[in-house]
Backbone bond lengths (Angstrom), bond angles and torsions (degrees), N, CA, C in turn:
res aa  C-N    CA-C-N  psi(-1)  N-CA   C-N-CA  omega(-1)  CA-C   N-CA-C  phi
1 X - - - 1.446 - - 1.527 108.83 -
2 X 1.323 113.65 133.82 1.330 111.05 178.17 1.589 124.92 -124.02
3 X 1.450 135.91 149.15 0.904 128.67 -144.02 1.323 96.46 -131.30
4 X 1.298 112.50 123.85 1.588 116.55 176.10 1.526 105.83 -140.74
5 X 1.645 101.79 157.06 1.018 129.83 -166.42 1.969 122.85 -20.56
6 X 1.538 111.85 -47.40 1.136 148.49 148.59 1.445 129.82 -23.53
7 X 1.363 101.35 -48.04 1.749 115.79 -176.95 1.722 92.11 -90.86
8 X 1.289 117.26 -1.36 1.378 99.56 157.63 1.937 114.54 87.12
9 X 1.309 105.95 3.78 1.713 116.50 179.10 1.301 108.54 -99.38
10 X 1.323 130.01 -6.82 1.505 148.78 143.35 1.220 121.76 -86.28
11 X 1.327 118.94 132.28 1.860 111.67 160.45 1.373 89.31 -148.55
12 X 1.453 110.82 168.52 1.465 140.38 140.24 1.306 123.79 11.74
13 X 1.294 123.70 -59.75 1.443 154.96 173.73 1.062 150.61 -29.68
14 X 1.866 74.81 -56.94 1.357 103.10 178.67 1.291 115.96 -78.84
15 X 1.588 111.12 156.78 1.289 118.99 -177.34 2.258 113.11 -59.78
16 X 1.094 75.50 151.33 1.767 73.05 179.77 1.406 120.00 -119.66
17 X 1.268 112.62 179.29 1.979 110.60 -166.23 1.454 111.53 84.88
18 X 1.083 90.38 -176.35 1.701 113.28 -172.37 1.606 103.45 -102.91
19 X 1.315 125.05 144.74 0.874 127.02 159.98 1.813 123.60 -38.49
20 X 1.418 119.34 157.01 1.719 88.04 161.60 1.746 96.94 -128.00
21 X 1.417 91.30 155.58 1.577 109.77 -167.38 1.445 114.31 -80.55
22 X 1.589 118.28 0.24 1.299 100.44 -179.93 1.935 95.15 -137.44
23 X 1.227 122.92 165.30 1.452 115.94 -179.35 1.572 124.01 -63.29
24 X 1.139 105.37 139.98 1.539 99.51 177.33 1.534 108.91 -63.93
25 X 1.514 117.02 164.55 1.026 130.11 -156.26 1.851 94.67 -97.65
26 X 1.574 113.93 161.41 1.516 81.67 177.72 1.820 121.95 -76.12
27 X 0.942 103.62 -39.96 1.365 119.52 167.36 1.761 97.04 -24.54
28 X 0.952 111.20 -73.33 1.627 111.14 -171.26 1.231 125.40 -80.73
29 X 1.232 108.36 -5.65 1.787 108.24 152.05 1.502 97.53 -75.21
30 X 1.409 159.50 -51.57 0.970 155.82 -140.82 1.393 108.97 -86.55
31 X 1.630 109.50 -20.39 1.063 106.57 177.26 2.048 101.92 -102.05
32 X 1.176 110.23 4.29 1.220 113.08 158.54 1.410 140.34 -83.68
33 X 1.042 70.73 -35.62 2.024 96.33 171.74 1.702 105.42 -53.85
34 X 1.865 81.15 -91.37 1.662 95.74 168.96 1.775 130.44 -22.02
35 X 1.574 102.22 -54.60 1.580 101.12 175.70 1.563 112.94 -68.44
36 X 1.225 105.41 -44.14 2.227 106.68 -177.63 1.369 90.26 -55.96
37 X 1.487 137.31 -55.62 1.603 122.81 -169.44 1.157 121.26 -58.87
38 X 1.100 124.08 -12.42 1.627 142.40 161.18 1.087 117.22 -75.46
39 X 1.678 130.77 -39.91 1.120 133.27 167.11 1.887 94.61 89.88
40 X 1.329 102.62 31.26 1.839 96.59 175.77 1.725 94.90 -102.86
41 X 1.055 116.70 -173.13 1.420 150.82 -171.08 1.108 119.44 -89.35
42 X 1.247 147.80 -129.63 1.002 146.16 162.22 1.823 93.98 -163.14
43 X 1.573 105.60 -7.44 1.627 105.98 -179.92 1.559 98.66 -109.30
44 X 1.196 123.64 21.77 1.455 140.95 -158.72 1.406 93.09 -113.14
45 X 1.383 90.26 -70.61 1.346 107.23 -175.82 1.672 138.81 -58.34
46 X 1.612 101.97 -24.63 1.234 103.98 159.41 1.296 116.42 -108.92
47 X 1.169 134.79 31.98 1.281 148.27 150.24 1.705 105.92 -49.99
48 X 1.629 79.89 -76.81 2.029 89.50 -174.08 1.367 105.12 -70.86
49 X 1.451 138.80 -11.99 1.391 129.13 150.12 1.451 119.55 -59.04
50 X 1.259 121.71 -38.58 1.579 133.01 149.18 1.917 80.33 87.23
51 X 1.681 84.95 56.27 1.742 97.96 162.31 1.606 104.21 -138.35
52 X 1.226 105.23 172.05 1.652 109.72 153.54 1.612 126.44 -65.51
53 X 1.427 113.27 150.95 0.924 109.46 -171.31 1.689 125.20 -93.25
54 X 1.430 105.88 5.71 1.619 124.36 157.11 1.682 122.97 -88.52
55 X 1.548 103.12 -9.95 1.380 115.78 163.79 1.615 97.40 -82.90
56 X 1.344 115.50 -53.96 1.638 102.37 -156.26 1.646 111.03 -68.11
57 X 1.557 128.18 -24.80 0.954 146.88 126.34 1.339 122.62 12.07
58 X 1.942 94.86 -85.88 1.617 104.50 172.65 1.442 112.44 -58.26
59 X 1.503 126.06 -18.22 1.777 117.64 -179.69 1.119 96.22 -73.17
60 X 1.703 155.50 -31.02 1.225 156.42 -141.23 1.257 99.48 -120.62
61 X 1.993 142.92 -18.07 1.400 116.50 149.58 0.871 124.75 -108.84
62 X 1.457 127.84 -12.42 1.765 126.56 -174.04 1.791 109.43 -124.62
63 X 1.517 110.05 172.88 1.530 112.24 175.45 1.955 96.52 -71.46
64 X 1.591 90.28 139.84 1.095 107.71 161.41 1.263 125.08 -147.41
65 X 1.597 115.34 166.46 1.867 122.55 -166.65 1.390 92.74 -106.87
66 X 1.664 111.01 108.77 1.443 111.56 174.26 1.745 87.35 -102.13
67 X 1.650 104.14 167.10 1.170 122.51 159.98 1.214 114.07 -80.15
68 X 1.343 131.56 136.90 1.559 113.79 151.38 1.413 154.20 -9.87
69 X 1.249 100.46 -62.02 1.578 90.39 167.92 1.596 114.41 -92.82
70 X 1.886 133.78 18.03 1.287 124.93 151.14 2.011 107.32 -72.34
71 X 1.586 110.62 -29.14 1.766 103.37 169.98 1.346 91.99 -49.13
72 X 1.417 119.20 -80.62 1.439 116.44 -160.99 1.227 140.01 -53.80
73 X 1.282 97.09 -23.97 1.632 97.99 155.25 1.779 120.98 -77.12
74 X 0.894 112.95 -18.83 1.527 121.90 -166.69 1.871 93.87 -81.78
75 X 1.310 108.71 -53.52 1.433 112.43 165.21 1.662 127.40 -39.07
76 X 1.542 102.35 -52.02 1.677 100.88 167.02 1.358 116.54 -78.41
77 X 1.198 114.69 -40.01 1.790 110.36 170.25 1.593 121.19 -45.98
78 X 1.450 109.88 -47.99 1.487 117.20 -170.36 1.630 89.46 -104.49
79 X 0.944 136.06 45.71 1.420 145.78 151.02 1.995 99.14 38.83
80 X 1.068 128.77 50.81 1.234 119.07 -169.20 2.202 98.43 -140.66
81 X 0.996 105.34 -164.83 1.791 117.62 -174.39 0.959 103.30 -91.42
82 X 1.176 120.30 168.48 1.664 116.81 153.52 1.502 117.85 -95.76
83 X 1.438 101.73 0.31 1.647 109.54 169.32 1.612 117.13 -72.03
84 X 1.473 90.87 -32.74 1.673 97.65 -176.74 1.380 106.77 -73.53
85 X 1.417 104.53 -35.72 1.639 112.59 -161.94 1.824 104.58 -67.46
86 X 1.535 130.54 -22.80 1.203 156.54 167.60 1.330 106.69 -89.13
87 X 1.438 139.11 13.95 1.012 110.47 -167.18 1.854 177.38 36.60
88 X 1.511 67.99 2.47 1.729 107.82 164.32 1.707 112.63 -53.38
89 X 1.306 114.87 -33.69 1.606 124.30 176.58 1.524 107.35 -104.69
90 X 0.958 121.83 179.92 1.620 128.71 -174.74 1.725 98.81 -101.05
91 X 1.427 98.56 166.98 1.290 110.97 -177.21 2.034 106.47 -54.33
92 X 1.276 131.76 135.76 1.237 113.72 171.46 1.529 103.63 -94.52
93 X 1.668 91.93 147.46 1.536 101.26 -175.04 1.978 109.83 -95.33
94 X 0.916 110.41 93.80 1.653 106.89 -165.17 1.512 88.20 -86.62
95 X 1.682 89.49 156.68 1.512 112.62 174.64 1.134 90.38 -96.03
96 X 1.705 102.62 166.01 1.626 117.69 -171.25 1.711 89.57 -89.90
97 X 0.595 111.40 70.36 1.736 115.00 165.98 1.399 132.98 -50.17
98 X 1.114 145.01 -153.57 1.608 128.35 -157.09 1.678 85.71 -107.38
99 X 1.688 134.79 -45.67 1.252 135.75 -176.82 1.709 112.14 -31.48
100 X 1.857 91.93 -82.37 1.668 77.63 177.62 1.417 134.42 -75.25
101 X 1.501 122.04 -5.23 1.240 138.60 174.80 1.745 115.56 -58.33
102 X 1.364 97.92 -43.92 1.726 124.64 -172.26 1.903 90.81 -79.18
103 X 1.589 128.78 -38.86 0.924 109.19 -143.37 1.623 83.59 -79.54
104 X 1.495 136.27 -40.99 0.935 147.74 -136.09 1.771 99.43 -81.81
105 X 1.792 114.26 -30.70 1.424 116.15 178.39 1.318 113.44 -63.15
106 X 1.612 101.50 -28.93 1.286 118.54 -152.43 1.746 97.29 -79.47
107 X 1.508 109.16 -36.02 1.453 102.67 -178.72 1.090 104.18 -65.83
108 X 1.497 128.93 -43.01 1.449 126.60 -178.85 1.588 127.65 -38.93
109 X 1.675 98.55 -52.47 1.467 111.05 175.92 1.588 110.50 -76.27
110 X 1.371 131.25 -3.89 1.021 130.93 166.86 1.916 121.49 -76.58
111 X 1.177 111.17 -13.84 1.253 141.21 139.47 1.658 136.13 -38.45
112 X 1.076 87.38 -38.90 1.571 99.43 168.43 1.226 140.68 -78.53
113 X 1.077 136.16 158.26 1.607 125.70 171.15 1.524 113.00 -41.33
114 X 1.040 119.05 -168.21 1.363 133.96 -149.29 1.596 91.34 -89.95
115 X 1.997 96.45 -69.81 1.181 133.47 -145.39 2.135 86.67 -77.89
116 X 1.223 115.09 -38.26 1.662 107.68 168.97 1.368 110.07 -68.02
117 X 1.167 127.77 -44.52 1.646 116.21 165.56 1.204 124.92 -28.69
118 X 1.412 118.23 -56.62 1.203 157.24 -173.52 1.583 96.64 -48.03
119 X 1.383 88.78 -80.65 2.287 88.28 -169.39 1.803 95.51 -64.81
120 X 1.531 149.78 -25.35 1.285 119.08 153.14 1.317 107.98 -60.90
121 X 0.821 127.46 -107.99 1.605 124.86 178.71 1.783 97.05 25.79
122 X 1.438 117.23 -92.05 1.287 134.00 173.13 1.943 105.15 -16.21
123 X 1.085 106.81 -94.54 1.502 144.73 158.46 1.675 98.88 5.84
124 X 1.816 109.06 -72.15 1.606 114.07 -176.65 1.188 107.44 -56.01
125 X 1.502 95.37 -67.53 2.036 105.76 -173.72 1.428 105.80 -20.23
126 X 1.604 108.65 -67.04 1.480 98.98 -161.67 1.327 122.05 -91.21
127 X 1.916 118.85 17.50 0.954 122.62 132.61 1.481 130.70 -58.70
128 X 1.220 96.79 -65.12 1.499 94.42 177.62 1.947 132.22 -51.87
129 X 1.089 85.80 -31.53 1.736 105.73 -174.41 1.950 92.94 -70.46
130 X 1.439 130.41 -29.19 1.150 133.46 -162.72 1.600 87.73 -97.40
131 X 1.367 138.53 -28.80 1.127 134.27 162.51 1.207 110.25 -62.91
132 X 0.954 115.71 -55.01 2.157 106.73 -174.23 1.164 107.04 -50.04
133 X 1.464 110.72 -57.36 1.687 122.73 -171.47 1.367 97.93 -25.77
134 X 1.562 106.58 -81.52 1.551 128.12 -165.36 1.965 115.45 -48.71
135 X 1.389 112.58 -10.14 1.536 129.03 -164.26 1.843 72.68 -96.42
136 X 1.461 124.20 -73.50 1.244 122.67 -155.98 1.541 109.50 -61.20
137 X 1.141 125.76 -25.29 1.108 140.10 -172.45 1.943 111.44 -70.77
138 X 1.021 90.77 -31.96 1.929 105.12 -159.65 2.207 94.21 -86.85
C-alpha cells in the first residue's frame, strides 16, 4: 500500500529530509534548537550565510571547520551567544514566543488562495496600524 501526498498522511507541515543515521554533533543540535525557535529554515538560514542550503545542513549533522566570522554570523542570525553556540552555557530553554508562533500561522495562511491572503493581509495591517495609533496616543 502506498501513501501519497493526496490520501492526506503527508502535508505541508511536516518536517522534511531524511532522517540522519548518525547523532548530531552538539554544536549542531544547538544550532538546531536555536534555528526551530526562530521558526527559520534551514534554506533561510543559509541564505543570509550566503551558502547553500546542503552546506548549512552539513553544520547541523556532522563536525565542521567554520571560520570565524561564519560563528558570528550564525550567532546574530540565530539570535543567540557565542557562548551557547560553544557550549560554554547550557542549552537555552526558549518560550514559543510570538516569532516562531507567528512564523508558523503565517505558513499556514500562505496556503491559501491568493484573494484569502489578501483580506488577512488587509485584516492585520489595520490591526496593527490601530495598535500604534492607540501606543502613540497613550
Amino acid at each position: 500500500m502506498s501513501t501519497t501526498f493526496s490520501e492526506g498522511m503527508y502535508n505541508q507541515y511536516m518536517l522534511v529530509g531524511r532522517p540522519t543515521k548518525q547523532p548530531r554533533t552538539s554544536f549542531g543540535q544547538r544550532l538546531l534548537t536555536s534555528r526551530e525557535a526562530l521558526g527559520l529554515s534551514q534554506a533561510q538560514v543559509a541564505e543570509q550565510l550566503e551558502i547553500t542550503q546542503p552546506s548549512y545542513a552539513d553544520w547541523e549533522r556532522y563536525p565542521v571547520a567554520l571560520r570565524p566570522e561564519q560563528v558570528a554570523q550564525l550567532a546574530r542570525i540565530l539570535k543567540v551567544s557565542l557562548e551557547y553556540l560553544f557550549g560554554y552555557t547550557p542549552i537555552q530553554q526558549r518560550r514559543g514566543g510570538p516569532t516562531g508562533r507567528l512564523h508558523h500561522v503565517l505558513e499556514k495562511v500562505s496556503a491559501l488562495p491568493r484573494h484569502q491572503q489578501n483580506k488577512v493581509i488587509e485584516f492585520v495591517e489595520a490591526f496593527a496600524e490601530r495598535q500604534i495609533n492607540r501606543q502613540h496616543k497613550q
